[in-house]
mmCIF file of the N, C-alpha and C atoms, coordinates in Angstrom:
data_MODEL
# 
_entry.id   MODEL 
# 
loop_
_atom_site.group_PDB 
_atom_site.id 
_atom_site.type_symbol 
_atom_site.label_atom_id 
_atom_site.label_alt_id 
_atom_site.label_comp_id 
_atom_site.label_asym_id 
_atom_site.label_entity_id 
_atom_site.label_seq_id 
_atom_site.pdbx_PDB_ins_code 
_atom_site.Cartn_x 
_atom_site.Cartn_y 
_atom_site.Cartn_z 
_atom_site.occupancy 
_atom_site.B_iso_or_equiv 
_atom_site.pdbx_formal_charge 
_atom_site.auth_seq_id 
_atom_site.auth_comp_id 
_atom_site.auth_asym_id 
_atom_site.auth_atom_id 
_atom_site.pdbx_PDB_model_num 
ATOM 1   N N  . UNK A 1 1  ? 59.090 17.413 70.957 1.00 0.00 ? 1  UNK A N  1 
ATOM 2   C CA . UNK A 1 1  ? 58.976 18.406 69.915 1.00 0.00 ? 1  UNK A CA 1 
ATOM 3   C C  . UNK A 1 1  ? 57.780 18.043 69.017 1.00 0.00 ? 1  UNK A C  1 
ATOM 4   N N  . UNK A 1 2  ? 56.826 19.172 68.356 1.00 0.00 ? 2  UNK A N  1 
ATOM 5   C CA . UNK A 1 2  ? 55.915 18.782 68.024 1.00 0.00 ? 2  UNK A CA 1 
ATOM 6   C C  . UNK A 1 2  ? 56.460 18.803 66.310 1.00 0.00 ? 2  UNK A C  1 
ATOM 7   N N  . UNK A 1 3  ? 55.923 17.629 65.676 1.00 0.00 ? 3  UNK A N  1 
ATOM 8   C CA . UNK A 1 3  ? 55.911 17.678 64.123 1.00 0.00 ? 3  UNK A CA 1 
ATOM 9   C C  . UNK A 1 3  ? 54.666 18.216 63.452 1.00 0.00 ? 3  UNK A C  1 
ATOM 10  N N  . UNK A 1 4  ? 54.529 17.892 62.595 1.00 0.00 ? 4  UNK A N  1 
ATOM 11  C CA . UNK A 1 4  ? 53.519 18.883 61.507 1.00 0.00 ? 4  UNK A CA 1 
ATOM 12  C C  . UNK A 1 4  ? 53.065 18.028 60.347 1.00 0.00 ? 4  UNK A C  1 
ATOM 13  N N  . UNK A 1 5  ? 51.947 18.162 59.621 1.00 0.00 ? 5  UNK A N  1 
ATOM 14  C CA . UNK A 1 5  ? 51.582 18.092 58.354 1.00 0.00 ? 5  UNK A CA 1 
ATOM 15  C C  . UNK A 1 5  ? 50.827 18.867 57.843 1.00 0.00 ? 5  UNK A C  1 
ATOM 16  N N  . UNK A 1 6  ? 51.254 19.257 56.865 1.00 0.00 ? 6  UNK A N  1 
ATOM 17  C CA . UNK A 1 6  ? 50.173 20.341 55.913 1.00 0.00 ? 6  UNK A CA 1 
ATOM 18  C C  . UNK A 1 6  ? 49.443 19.321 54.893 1.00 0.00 ? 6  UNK A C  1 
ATOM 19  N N  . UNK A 1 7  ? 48.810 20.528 54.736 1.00 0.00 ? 7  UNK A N  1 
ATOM 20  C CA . UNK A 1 7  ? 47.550 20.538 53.435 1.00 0.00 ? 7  UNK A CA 1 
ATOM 21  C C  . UNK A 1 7  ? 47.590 21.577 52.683 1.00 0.00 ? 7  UNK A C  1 
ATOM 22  N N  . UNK A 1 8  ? 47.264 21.640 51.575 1.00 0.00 ? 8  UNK A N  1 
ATOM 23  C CA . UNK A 1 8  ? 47.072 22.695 50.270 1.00 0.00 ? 8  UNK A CA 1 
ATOM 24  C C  . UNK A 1 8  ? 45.546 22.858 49.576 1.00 0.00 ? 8  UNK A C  1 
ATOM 25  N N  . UNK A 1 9  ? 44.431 23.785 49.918 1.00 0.00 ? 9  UNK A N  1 
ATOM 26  C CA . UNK A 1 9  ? 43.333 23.316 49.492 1.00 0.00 ? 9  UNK A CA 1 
ATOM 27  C C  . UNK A 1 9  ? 43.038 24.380 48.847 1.00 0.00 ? 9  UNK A C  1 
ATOM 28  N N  . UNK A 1 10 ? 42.347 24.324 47.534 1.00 0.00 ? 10 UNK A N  1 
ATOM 29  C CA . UNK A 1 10 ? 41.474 25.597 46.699 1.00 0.00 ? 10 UNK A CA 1 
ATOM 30  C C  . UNK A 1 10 ? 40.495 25.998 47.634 1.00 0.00 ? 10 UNK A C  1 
ATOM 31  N N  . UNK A 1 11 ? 40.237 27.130 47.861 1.00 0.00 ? 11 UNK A N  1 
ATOM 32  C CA . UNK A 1 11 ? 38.664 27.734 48.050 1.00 0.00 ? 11 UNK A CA 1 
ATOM 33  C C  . UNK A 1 11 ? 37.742 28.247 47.676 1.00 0.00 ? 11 UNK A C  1 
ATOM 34  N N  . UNK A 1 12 ? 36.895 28.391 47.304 1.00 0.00 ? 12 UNK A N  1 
ATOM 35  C CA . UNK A 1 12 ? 35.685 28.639 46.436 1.00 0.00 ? 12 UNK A CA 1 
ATOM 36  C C  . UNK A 1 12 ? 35.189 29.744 47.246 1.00 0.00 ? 12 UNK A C  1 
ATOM 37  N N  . UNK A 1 13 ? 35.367 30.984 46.527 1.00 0.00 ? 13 UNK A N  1 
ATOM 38  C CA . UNK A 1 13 ? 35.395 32.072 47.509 1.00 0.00 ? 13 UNK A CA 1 
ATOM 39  C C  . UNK A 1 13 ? 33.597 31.983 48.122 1.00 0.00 ? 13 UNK A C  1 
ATOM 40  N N  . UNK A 1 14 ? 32.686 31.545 47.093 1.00 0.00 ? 14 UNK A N  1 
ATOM 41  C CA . UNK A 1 14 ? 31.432 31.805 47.788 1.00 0.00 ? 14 UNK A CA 1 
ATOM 42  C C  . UNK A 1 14 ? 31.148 30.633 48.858 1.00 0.00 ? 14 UNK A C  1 
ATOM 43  N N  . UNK A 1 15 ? 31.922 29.768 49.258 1.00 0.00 ? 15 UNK A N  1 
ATOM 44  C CA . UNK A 1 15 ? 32.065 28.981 50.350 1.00 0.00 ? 15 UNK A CA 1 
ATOM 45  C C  . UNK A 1 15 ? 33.084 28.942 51.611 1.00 0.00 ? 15 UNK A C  1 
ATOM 46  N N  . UNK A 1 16 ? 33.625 29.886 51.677 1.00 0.00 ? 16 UNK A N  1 
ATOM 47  C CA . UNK A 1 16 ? 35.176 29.848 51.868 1.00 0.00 ? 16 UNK A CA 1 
ATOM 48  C C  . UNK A 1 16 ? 34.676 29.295 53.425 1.00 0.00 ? 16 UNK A C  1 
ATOM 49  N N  . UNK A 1 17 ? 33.687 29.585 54.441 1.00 0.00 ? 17 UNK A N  1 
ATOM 50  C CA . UNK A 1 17 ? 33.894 29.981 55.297 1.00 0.00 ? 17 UNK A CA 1 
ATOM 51  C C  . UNK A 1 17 ? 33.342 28.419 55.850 1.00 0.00 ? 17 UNK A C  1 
ATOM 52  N N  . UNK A 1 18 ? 32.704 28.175 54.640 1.00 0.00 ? 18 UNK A N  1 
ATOM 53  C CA . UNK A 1 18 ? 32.317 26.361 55.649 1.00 0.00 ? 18 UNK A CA 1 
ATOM 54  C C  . UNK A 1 18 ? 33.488 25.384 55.140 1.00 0.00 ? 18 UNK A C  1 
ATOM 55  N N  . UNK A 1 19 ? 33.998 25.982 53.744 1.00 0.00 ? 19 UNK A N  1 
ATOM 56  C CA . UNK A 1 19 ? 35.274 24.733 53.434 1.00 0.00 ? 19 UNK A CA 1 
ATOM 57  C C  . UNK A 1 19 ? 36.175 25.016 54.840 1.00 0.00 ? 19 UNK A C  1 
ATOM 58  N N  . UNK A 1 20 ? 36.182 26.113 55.357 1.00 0.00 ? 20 UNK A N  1 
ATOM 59  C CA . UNK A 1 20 ? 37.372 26.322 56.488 1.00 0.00 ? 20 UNK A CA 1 
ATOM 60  C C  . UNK A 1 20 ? 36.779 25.644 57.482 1.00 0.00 ? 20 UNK A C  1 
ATOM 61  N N  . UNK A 1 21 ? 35.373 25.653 57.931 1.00 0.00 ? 21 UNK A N  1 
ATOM 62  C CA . UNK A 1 21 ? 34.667 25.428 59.666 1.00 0.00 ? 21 UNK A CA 1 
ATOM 63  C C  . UNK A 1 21 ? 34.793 23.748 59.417 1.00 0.00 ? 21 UNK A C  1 
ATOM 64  N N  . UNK A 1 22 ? 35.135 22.751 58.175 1.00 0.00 ? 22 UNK A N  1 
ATOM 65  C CA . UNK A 1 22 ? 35.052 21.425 58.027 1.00 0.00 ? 22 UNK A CA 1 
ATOM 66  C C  . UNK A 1 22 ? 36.492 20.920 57.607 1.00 0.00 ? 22 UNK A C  1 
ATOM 67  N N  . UNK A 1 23 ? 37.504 21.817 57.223 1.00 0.00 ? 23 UNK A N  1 
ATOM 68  C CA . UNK A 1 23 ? 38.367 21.488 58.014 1.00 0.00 ? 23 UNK A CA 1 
ATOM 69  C C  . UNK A 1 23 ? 39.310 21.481 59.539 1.00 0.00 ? 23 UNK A C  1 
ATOM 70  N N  . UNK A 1 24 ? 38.513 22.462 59.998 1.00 0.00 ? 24 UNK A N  1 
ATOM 71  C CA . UNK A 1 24 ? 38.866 23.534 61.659 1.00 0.00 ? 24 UNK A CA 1 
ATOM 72  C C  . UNK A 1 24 ? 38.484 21.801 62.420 1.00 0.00 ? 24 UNK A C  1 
ATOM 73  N N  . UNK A 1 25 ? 37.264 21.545 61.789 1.00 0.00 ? 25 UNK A N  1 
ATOM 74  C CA . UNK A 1 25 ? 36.789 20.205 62.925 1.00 0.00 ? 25 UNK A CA 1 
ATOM 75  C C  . UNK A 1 25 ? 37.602 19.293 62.881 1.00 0.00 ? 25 UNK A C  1 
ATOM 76  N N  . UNK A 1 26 ? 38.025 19.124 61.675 1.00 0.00 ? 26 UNK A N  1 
ATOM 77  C CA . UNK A 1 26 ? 38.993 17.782 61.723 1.00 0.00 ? 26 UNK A CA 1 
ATOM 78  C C  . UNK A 1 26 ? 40.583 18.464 62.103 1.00 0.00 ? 26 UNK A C  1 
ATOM 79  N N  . UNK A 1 27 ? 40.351 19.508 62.956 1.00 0.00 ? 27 UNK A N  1 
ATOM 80  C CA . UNK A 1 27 ? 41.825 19.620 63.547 1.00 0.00 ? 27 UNK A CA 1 
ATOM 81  C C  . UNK A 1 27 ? 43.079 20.403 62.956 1.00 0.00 ? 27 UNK A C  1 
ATOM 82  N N  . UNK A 1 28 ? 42.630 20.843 61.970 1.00 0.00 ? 28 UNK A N  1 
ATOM 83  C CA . UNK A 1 28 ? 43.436 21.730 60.734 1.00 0.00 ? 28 UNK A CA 1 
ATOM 84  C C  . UNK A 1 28 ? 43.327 23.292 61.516 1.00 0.00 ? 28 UNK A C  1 
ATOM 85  N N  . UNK A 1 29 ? 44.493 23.933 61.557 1.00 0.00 ? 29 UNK A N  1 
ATOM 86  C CA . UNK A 1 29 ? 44.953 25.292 61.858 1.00 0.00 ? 29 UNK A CA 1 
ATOM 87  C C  . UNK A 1 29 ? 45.041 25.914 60.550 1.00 0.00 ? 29 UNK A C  1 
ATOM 88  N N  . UNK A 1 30 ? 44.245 26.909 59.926 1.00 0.00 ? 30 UNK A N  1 
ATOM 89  C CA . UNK A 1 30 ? 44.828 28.096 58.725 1.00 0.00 ? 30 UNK A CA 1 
ATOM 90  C C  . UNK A 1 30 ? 45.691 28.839 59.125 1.00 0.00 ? 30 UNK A C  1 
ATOM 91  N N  . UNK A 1 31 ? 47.395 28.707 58.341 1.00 0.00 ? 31 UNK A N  1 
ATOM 92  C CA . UNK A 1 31 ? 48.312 29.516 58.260 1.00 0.00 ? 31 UNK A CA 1 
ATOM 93  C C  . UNK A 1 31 ? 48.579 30.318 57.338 1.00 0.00 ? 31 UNK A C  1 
ATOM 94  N N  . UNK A 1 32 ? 47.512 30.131 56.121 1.00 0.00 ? 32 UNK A N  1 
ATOM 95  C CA . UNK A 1 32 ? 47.549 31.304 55.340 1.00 0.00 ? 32 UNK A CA 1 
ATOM 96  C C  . UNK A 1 32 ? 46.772 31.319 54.151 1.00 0.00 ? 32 UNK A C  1 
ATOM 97  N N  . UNK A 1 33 ? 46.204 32.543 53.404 1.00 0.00 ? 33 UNK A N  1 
ATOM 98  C CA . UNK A 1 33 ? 45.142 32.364 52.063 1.00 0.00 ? 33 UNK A CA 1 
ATOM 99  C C  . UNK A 1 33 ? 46.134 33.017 51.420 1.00 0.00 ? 33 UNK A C  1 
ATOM 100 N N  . UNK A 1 34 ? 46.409 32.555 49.961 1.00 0.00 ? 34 UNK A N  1 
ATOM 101 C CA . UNK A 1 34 ? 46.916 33.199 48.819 1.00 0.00 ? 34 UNK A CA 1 
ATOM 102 C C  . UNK A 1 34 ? 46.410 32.958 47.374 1.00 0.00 ? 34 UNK A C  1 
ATOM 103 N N  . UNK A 1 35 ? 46.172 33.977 46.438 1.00 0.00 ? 35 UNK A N  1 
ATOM 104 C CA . UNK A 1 35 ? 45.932 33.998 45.482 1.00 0.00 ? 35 UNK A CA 1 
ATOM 105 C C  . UNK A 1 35 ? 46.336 32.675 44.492 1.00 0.00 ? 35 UNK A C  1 
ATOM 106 N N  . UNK A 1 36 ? 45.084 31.722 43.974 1.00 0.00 ? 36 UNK A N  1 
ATOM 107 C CA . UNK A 1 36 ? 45.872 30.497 43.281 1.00 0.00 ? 36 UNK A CA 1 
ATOM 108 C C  . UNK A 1 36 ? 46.669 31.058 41.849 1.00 0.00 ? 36 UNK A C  1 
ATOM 109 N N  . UNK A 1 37 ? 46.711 30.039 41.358 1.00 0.00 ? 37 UNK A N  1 
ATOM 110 C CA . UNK A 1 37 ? 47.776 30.119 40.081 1.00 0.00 ? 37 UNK A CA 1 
ATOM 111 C C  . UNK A 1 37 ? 47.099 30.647 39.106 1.00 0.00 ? 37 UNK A C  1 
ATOM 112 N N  . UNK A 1 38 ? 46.120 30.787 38.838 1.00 0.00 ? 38 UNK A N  1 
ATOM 113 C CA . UNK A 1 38 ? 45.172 31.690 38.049 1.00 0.00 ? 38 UNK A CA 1 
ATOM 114 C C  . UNK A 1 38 ? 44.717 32.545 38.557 1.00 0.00 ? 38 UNK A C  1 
ATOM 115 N N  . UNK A 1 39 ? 45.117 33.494 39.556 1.00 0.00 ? 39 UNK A N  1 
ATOM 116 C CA . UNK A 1 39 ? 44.678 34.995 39.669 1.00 0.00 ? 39 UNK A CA 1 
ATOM 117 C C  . UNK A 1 39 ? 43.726 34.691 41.199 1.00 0.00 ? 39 UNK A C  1 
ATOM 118 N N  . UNK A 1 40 ? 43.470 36.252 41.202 1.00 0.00 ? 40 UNK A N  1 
ATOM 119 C CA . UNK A 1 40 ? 43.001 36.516 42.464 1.00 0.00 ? 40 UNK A CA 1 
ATOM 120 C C  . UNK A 1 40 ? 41.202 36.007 42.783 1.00 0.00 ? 40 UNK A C  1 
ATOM 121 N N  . UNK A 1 41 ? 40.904 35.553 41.628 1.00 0.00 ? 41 UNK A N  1 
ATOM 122 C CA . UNK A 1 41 ? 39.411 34.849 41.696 1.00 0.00 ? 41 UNK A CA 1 
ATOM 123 C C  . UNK A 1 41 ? 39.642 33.304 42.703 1.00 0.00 ? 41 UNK A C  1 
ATOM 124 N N  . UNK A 1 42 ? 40.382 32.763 42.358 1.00 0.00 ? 42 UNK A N  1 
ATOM 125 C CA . UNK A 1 42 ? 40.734 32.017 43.432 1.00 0.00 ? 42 UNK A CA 1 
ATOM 126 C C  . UNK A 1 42 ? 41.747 31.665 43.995 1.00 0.00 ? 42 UNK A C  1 
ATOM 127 N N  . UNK A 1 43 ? 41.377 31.230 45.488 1.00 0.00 ? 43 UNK A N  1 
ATOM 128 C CA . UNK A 1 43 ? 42.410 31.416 46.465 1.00 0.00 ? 43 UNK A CA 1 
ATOM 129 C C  . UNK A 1 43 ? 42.704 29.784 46.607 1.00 0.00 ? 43 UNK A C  1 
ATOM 130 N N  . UNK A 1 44 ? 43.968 29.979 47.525 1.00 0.00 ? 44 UNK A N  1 
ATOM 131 C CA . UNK A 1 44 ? 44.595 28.779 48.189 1.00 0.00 ? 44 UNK A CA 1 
ATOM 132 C C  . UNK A 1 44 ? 44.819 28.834 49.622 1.00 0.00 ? 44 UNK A C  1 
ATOM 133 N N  . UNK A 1 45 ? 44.603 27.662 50.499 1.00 0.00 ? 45 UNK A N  1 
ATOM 134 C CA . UNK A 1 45 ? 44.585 28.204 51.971 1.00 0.00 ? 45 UNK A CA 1 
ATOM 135 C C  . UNK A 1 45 ? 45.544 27.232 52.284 1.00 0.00 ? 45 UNK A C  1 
ATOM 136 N N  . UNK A 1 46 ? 46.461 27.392 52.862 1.00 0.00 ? 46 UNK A N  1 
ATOM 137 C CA . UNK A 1 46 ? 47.428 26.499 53.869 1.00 0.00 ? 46 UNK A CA 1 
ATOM 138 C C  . UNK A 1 46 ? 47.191 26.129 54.987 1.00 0.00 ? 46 UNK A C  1 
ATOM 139 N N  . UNK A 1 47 ? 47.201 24.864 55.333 1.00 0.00 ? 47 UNK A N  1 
ATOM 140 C CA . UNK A 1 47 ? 47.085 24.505 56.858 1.00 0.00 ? 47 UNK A CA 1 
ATOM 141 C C  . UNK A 1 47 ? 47.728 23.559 57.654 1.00 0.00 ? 47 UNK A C  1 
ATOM 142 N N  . UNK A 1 48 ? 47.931 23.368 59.271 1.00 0.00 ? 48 UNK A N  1 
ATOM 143 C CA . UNK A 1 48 ? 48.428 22.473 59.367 1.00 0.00 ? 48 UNK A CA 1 
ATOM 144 C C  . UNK A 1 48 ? 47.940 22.104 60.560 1.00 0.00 ? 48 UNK A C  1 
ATOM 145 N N  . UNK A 1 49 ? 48.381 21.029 61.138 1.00 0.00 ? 49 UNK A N  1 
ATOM 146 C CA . UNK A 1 49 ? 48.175 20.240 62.215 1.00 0.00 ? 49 UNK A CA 1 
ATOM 147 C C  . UNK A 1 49 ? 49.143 19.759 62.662 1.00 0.00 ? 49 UNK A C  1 
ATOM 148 N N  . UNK A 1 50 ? 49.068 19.366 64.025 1.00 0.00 ? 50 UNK A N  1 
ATOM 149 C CA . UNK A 1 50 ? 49.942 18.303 64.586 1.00 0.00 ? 50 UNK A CA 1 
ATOM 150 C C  . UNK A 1 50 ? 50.272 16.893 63.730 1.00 0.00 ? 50 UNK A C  1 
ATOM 151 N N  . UNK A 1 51 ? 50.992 16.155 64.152 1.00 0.00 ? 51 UNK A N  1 
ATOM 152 C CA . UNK A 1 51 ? 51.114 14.869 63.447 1.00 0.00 ? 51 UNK A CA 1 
ATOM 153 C C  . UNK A 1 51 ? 50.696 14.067 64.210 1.00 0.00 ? 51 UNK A C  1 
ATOM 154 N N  . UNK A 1 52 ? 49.970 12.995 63.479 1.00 0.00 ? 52 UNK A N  1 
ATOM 155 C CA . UNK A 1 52 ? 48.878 12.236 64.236 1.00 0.00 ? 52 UNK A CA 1 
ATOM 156 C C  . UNK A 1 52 ? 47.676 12.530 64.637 1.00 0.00 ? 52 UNK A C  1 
ATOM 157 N N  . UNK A 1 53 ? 47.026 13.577 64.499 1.00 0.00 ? 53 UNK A N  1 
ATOM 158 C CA . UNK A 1 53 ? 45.797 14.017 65.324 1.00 0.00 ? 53 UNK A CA 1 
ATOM 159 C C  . UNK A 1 53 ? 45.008 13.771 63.944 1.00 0.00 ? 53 UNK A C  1 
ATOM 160 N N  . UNK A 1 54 ? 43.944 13.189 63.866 1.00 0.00 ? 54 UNK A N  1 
ATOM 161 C CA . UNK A 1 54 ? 42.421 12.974 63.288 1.00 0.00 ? 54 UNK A CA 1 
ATOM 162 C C  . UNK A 1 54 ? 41.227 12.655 63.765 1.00 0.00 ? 54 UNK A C  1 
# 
């Protein structure tokens, strides 16, 4: 059975797309973007991986 670990990361919307391609390399899956705790200017992205993989 496979286990899991997440991550919780801010995104900086005018970067969003290389903060994602530098975590994608190190093996991170995006399961989801949501609005952070201060409004829709910035976001939060969820991700996860297998356990053990780096």
């Amino acid at each position: 059975m496979t286990t899991w670990e997440y991550a919780t990361i801010p995104l900086l919307t005018h970067n969003t797309k290389a903060i994602l391609d530098q975590w994608g390399e190190d093996g991170w899956e995006l399961v989801q973007v949501v609005p952070g705790p201060t409004g829709s200017a910035n976001l939060v992205a969820y991700l996860k991986r297998p356990k053990g993989e780096r």
